[in-house]
N, CA, C and O atoms as a Tinker XYZ file with bonds, in Angstrom:
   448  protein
     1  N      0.839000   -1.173000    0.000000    73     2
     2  CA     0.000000    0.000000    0.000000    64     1     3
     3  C      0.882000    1.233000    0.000000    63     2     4     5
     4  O      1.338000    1.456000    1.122000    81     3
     5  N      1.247000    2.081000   -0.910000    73     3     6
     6  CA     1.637000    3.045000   -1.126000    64     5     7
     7  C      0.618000    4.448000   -1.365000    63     6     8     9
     8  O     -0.491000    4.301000   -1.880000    81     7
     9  N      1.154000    5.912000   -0.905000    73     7    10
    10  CA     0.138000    7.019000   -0.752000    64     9    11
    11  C     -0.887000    6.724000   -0.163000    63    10    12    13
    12  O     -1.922000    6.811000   -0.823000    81    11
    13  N     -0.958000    6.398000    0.869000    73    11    14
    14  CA    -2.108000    6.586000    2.039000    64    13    15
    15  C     -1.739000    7.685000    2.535000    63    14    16    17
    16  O     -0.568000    8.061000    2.581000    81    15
    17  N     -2.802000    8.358000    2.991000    73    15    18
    18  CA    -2.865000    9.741000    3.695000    64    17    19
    19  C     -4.158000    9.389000    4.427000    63    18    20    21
    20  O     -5.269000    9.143000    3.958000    81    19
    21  N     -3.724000    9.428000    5.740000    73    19    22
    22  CA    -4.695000    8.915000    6.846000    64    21    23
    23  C     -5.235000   10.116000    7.592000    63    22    24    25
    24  O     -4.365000   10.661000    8.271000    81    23
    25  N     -6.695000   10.803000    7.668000    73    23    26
    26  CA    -6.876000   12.156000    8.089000    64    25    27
    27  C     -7.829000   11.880000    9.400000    63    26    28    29
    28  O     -8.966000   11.535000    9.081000    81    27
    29  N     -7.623000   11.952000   10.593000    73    27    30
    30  CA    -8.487000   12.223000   11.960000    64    29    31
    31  C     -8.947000   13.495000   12.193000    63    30    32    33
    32  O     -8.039000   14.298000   11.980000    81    31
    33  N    -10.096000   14.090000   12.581000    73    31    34
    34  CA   -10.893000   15.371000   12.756000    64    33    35
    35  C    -11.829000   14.940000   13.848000    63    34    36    37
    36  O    -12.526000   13.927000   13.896000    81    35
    37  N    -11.670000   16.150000   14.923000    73    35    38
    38  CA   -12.350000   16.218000   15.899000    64    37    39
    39  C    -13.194000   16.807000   15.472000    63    38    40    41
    40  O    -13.175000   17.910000   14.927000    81    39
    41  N    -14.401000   15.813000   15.772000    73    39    42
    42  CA   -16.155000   16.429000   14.952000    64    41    43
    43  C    -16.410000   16.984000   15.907000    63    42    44    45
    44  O    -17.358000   17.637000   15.471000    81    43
    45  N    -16.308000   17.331000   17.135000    73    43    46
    46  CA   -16.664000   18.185000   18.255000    64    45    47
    47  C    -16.723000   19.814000   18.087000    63    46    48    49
    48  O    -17.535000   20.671000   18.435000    81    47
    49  N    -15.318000   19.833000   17.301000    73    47    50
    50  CA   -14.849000   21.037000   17.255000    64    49    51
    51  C    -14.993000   21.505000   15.596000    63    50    52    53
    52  O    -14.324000   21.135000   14.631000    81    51
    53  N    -16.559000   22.817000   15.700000    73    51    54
    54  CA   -17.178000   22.742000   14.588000    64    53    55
    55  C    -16.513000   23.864000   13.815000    63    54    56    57
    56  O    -17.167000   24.194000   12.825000    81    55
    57  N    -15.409000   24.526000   13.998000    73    55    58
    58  CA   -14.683000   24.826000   13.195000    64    57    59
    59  C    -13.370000   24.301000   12.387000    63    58    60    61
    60  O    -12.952000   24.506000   11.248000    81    59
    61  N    -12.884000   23.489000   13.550000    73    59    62
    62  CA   -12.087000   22.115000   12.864000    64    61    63
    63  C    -12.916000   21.380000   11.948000    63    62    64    65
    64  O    -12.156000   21.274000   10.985000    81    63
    65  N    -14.190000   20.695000   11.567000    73    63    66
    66  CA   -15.184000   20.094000   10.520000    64    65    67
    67  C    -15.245000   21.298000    9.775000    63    66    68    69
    68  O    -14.603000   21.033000    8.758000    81    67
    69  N    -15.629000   22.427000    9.693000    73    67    70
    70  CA   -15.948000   23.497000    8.624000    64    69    71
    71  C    -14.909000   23.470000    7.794000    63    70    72    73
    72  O    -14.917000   23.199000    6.594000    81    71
    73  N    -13.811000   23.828000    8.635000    73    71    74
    74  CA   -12.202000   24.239000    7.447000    64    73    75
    75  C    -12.194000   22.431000    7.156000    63    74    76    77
    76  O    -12.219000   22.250000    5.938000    81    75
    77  N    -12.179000   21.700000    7.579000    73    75    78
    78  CA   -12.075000   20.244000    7.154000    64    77    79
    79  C    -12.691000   19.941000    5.531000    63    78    80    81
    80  O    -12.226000   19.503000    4.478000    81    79
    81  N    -13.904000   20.411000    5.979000    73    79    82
    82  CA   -14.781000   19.755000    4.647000    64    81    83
    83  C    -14.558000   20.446000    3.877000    63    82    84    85
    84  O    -14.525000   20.021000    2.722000    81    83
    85  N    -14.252000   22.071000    4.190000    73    83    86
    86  CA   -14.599000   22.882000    2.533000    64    85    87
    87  C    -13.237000   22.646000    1.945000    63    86    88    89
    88  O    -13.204000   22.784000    0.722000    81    87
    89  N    -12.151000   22.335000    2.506000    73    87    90
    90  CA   -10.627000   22.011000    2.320000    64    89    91
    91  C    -10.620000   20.755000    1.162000    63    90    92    93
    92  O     -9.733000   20.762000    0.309000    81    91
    93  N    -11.638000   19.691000    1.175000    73    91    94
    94  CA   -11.633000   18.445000    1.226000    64    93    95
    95  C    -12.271000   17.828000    0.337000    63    94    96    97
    96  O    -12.396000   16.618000    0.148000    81    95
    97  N    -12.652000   18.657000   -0.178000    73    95    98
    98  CA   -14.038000   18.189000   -1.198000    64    97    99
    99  C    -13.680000   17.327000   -2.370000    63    98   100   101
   100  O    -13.127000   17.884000   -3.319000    81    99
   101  N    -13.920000   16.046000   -2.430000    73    99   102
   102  CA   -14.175000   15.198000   -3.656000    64   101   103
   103  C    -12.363000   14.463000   -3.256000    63   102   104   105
   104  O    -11.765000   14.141000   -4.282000    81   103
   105  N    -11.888000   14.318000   -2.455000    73   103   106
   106  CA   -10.824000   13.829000   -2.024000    64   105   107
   107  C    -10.317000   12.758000   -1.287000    63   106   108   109
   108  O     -9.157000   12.527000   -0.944000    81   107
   109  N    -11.498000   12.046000   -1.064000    73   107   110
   110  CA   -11.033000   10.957000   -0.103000    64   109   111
   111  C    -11.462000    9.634000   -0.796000    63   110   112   113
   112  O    -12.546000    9.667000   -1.380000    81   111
   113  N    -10.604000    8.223000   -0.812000    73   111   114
   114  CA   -11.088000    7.518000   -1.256000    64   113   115
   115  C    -12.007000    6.717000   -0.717000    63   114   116   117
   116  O    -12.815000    6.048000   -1.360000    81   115
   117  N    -11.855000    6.788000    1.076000    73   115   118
   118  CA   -12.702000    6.203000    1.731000    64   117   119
   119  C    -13.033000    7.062000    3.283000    63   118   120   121
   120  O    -12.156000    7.385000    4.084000    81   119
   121  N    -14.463000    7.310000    3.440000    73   119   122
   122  CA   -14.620000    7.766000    4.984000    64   121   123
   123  C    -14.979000    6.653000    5.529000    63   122   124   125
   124  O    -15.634000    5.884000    4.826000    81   123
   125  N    -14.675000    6.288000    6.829000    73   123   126
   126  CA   -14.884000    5.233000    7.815000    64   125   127
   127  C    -15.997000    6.541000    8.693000    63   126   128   129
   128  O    -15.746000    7.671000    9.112000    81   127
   129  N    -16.840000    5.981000    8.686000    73   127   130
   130  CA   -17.815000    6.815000    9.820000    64   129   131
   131  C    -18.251000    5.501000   11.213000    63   130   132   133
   132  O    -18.758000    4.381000   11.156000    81   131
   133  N    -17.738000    6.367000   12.367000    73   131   134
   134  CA   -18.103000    5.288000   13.177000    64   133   135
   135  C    -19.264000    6.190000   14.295000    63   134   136   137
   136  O    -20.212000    5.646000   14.862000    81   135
   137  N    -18.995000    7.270000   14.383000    73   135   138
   138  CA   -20.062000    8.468000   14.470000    64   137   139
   139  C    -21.949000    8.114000   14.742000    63   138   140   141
   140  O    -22.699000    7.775000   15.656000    81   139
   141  N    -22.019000    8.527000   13.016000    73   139   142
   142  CA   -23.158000    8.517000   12.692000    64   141   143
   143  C    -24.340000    7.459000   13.304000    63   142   144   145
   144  O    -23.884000    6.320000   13.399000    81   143
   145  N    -25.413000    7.548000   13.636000    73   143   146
   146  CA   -26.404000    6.410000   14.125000    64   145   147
   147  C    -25.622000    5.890000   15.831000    63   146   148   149
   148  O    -25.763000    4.707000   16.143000    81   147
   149  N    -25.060000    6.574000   16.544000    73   147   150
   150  CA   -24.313000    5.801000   17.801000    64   149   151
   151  C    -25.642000    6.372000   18.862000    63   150   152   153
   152  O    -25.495000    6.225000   20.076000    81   151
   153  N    -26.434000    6.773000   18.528000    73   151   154
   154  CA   -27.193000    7.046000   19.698000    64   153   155
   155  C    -27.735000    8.196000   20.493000    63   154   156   157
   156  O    -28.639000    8.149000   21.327000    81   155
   157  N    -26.663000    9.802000   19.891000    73   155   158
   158  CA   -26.928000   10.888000   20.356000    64   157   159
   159  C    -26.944000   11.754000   19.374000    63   158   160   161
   160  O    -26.530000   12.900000   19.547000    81   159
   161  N    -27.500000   11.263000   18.020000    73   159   162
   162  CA   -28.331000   11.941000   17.273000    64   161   163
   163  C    -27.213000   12.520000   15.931000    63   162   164   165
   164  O    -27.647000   13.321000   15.103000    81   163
   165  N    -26.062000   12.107000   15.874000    73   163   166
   166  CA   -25.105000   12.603000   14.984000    64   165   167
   167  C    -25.588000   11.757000   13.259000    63   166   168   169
   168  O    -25.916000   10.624000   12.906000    81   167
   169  N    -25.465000   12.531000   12.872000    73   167   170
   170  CA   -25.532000   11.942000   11.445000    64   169   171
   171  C    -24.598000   12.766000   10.373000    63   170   172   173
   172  O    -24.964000   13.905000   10.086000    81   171
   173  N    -23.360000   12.215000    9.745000    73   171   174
   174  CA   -22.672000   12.941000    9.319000    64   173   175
   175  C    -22.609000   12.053000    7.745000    63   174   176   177
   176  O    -21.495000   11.846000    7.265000    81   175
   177  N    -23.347000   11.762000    7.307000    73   175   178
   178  CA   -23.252000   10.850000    5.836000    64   177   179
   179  C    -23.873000   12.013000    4.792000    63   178   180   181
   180  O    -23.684000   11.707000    3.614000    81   179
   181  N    -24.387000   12.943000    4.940000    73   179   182
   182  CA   -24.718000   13.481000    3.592000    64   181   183
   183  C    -23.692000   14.964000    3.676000    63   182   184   185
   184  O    -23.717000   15.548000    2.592000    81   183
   185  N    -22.705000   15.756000    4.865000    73   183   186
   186  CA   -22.269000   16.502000    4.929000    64   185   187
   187  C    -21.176000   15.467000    4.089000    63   186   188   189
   188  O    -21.168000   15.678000    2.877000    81   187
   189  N    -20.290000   14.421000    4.548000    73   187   190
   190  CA   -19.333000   13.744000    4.420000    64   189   191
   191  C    -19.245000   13.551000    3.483000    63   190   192   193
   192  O    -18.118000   13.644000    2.998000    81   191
   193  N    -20.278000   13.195000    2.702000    73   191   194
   194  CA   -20.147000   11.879000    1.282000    64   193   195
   195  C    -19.584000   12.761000    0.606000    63   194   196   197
   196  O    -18.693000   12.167000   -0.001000    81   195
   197  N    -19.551000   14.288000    0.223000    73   195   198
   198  CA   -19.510000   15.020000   -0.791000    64   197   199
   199  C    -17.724000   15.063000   -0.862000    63   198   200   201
   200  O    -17.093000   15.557000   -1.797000    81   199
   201  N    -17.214000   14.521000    0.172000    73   199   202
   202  CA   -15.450000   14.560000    0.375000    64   201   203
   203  C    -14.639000   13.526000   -0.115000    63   202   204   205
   204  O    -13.413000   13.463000   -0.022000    81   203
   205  N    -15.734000   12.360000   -0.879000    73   203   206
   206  CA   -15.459000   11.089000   -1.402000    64   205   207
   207  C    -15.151000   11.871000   -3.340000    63   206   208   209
   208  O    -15.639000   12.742000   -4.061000    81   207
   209  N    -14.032000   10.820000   -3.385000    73   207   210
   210  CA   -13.669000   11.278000   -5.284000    64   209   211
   211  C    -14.735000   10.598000   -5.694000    63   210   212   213
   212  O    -15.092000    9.650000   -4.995000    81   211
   213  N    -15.593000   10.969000   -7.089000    73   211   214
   214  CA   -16.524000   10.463000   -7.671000    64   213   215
   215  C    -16.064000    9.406000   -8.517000    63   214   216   217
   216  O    -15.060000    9.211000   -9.202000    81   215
   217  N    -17.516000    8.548000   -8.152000    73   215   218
   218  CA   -17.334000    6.960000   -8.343000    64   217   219
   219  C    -16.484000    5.846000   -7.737000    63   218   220   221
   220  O    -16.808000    4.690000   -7.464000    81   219
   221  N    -14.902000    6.703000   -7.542000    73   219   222
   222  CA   -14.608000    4.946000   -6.741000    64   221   223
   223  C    -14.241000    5.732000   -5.545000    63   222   224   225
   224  O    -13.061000    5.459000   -5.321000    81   223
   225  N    -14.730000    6.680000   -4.558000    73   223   226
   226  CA   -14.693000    6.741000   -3.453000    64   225   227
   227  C    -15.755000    5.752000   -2.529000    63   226   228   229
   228  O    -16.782000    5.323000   -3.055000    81   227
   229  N    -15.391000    5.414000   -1.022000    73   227   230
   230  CA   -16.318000    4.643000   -0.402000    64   229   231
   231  C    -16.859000    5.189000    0.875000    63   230   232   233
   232  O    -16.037000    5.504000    1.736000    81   231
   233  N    -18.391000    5.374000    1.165000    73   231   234
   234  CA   -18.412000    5.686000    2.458000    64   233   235
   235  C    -19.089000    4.165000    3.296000    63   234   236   237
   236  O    -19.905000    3.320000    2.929000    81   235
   237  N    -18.133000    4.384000    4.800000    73   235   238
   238  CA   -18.370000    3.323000    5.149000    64   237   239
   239  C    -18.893000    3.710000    6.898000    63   238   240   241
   240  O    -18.338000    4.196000    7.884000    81   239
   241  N    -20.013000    3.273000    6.633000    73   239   242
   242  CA   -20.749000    3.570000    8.337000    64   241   243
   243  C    -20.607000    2.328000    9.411000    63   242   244   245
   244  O    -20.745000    1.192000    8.956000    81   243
   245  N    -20.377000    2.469000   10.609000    73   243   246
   246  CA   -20.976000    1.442000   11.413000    64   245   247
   247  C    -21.951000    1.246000   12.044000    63   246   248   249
   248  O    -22.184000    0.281000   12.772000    81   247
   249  N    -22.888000    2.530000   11.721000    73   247   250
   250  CA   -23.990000    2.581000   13.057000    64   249   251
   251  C    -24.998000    3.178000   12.193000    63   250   252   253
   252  O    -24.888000    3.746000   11.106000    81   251
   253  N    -26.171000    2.877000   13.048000    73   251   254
   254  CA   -27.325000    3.560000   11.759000    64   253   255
   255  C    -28.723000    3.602000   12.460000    63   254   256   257
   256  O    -28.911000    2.723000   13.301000    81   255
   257  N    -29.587000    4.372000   12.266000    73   255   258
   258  CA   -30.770000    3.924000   12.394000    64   257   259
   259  C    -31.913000    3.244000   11.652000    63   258   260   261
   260  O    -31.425000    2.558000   10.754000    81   259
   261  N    -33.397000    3.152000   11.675000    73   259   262
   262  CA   -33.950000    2.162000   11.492000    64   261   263
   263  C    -33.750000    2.583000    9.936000    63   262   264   265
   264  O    -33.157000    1.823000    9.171000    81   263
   265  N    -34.184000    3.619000    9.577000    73   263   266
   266  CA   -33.863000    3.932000    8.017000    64   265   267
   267  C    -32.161000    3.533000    7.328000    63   266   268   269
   268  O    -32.026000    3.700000    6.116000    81   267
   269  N    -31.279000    3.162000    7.918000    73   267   270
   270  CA   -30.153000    2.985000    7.570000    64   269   271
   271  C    -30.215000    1.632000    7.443000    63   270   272   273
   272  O    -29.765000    1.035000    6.464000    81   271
   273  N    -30.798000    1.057000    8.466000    73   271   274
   274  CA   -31.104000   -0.672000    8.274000    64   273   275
   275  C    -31.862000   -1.563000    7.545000    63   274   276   277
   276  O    -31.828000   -2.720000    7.124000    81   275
   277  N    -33.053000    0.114000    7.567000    73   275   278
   278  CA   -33.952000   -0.718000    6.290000    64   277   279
   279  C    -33.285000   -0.741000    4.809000    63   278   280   281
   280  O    -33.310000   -1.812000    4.203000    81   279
   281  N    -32.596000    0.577000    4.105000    73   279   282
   282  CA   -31.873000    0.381000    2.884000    64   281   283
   283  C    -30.912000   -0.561000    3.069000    63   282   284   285
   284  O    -30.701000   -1.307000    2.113000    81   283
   285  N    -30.162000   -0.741000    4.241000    73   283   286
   286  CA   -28.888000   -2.258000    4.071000    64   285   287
   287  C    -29.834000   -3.736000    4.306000    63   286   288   289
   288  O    -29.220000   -4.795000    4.431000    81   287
   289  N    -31.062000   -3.722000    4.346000    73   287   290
   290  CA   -31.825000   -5.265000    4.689000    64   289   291
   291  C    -32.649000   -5.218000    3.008000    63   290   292   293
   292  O    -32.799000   -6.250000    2.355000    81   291
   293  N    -33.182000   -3.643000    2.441000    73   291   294
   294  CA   -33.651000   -4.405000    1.126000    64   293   295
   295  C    -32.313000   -4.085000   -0.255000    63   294   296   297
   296  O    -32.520000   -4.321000   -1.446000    81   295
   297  N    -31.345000   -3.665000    0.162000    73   295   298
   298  CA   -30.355000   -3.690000   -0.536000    64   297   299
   299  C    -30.644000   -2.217000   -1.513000    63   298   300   301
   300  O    -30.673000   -2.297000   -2.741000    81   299
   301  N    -30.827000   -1.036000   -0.860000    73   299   302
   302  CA   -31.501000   -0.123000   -1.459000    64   301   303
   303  C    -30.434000    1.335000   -0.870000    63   302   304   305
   304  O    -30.842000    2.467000   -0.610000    81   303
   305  N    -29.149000    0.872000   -0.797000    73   303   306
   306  CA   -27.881000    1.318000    0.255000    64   305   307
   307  C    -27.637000    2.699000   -1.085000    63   306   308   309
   308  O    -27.610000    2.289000   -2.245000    81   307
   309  N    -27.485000    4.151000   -0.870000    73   307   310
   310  CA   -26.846000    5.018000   -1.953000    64   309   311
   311  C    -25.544000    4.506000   -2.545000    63   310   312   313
   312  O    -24.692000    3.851000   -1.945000    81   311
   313  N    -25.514000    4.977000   -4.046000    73   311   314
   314  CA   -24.262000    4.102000   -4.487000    64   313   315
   315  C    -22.661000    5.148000   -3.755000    63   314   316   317
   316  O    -22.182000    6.279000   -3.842000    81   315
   317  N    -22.472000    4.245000   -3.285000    73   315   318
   318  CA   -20.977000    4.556000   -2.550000    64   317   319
   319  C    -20.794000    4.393000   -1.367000    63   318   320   321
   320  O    -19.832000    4.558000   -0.617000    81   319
   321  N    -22.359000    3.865000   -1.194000    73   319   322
   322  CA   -22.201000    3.735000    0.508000    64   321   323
   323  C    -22.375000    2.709000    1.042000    63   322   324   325
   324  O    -23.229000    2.063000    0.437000    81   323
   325  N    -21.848000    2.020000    2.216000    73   323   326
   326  CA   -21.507000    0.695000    2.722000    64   325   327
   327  C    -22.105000    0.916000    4.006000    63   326   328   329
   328  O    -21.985000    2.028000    4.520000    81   327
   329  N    -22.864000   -0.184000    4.713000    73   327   330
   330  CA   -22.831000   -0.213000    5.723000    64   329   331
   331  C    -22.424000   -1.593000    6.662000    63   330   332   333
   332  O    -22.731000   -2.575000    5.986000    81   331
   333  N    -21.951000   -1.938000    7.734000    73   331   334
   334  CA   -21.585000   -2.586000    8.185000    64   333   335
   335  C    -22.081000   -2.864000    9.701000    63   334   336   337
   336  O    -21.824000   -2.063000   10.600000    81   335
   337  N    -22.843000   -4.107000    9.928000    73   335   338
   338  CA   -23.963000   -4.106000   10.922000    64   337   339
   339  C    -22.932000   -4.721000   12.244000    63   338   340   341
   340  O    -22.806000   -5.941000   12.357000    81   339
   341  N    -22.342000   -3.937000   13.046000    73   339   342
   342  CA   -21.933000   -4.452000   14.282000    64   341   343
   343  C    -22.221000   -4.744000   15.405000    63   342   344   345
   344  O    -23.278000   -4.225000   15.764000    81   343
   345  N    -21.704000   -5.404000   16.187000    73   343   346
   346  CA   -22.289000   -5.991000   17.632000    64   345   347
   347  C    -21.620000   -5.028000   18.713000    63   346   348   349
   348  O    -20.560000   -4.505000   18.371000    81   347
   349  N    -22.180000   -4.703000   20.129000    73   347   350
   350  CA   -21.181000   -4.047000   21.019000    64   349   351
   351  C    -21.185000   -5.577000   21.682000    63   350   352   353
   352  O    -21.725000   -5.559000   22.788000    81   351
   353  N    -20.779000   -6.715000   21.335000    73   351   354
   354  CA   -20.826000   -7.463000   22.322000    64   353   355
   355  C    -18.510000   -8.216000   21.783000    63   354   356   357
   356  O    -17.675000   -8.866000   22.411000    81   355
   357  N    -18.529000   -7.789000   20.875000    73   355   358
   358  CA   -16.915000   -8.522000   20.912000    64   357   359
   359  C    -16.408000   -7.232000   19.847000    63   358   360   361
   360  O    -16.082000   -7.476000   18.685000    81   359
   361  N    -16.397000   -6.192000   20.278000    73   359   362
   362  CA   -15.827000   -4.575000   19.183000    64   361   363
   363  C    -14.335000   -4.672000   19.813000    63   362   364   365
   364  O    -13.723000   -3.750000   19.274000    81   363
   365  N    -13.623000   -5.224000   20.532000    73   363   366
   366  CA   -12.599000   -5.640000   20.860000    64   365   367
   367  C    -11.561000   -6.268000   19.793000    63   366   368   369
   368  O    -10.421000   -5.914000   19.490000    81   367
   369  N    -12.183000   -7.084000   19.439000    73   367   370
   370  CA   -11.330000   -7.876000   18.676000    64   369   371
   371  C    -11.541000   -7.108000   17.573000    63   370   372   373
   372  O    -10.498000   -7.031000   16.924000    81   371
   373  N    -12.498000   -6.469000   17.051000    73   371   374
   374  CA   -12.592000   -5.827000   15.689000    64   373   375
   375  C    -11.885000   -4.768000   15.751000    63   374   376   377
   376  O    -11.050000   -4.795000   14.847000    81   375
   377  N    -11.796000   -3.645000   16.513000    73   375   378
   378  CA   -10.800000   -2.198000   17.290000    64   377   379
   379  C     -8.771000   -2.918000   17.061000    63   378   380   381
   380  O     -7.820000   -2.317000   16.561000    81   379
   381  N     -8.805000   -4.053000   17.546000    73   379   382
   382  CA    -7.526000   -4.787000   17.576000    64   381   383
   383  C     -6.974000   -5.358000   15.981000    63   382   384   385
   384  O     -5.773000   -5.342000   15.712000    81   383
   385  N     -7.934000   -5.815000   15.066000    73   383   386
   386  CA    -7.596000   -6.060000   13.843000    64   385   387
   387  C     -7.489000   -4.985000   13.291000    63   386   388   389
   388  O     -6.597000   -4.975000   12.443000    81   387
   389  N     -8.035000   -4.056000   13.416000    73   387   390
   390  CA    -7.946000   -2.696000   12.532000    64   389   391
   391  C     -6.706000   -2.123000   12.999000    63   390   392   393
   392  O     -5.967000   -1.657000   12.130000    81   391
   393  N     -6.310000   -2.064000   14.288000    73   391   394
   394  CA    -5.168000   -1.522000   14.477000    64   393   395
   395  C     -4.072000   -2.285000   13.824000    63   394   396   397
   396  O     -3.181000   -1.726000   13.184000    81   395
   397  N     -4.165000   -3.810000   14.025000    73   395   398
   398  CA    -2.956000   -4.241000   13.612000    64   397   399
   399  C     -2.606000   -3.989000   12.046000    63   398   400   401
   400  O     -1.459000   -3.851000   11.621000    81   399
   401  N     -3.892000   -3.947000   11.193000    73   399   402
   402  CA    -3.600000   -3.887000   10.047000    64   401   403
   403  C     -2.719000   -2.369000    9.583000    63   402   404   405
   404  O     -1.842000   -2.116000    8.757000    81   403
   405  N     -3.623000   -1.423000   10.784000    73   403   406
   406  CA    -2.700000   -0.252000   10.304000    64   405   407
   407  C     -1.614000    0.018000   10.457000    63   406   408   409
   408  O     -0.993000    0.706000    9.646000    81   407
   409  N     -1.003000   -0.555000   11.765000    73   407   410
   410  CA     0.173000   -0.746000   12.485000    64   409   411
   411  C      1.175000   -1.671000   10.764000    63   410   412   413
   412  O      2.344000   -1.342000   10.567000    81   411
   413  N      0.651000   -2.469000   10.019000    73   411   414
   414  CA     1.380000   -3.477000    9.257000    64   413   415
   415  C      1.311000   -2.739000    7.596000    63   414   416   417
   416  O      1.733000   -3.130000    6.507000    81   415
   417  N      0.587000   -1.537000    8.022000    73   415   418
   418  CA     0.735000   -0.711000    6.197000    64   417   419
   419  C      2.093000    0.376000    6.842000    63   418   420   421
   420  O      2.998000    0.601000    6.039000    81   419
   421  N      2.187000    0.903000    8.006000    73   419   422
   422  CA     2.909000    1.905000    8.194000    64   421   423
   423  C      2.698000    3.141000    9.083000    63   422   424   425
   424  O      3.258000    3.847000    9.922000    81   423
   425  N      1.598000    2.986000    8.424000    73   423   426
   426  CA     0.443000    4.939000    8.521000    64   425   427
   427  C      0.256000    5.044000    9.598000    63   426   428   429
   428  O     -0.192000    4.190000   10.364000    81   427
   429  N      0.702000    6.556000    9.914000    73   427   430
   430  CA     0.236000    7.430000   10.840000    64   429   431
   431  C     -0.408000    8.340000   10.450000    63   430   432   433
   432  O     -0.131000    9.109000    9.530000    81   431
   433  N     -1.849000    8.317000   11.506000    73   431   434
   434  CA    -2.709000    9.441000   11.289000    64   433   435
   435  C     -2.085000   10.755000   11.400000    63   434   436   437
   436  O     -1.169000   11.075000   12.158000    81   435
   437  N     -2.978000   11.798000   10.162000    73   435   438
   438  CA    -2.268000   13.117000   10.171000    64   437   439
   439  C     -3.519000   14.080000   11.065000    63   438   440   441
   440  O     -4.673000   13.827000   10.720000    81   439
   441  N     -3.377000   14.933000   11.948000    73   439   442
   442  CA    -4.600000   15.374000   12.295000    64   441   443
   443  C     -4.007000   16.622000   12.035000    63   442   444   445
   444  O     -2.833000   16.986000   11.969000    81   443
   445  N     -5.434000   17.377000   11.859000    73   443   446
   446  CA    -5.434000   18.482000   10.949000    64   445   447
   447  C     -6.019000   19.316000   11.778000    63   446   448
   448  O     -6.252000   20.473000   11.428000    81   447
């Protein structure tokens, strides 16, 4: 894996997301959203998506509500967007593979 550019943003801090996105636009090949659908009302998939390069960018959610579950159960998902149905019962071992894999490309996150 060569040219990865790994970008972390504190969504808290809504001027860090402002200069983020307008900086960003049509540039990423993949957002990992782990955010969106967690329970206190965040939804960041239609500000976000627009930061994906057109056509082979990917957005990828972990959390969702009932409308997020119903397009990933009749297969009716926007094109570019992934969702991925997780458990809080073993996010351990999944948190630990992801690290190792990143730990085994190189990359360090750049925060901006």
């Amino acid at each position: 894996m060569e040219n990865i550019n790994l970008e972390l943003v504190d969504y808290t801090d809504d001027k860090a997301m402002s200069g983020f996105k307008e900086k960003n636009v049509g540039k990423f090949d993949c957002i990992y959203d782990t955010a969106t659908g967690s329970g206190h009302g965040e939804n960041y998939v239609s500000s976000m998506a627009k930061l994906l390069k057109d056509v082979t960018g990917e957005y990828v959610q972990i959390n969702g509500g009932i409308a997020t579950l119903m397009r990933y159960f009749t297969g009716t998902m926007k094109p570019q967007q992934n969702f991925f149905l997780t458990s809080d019962e073993d996010n351990q071992t999944d948190l630990v593979e992801i690290t190792r894999l990143l730990k085994s490309t190189g990359v360090k996150p750049h925060i901006d």
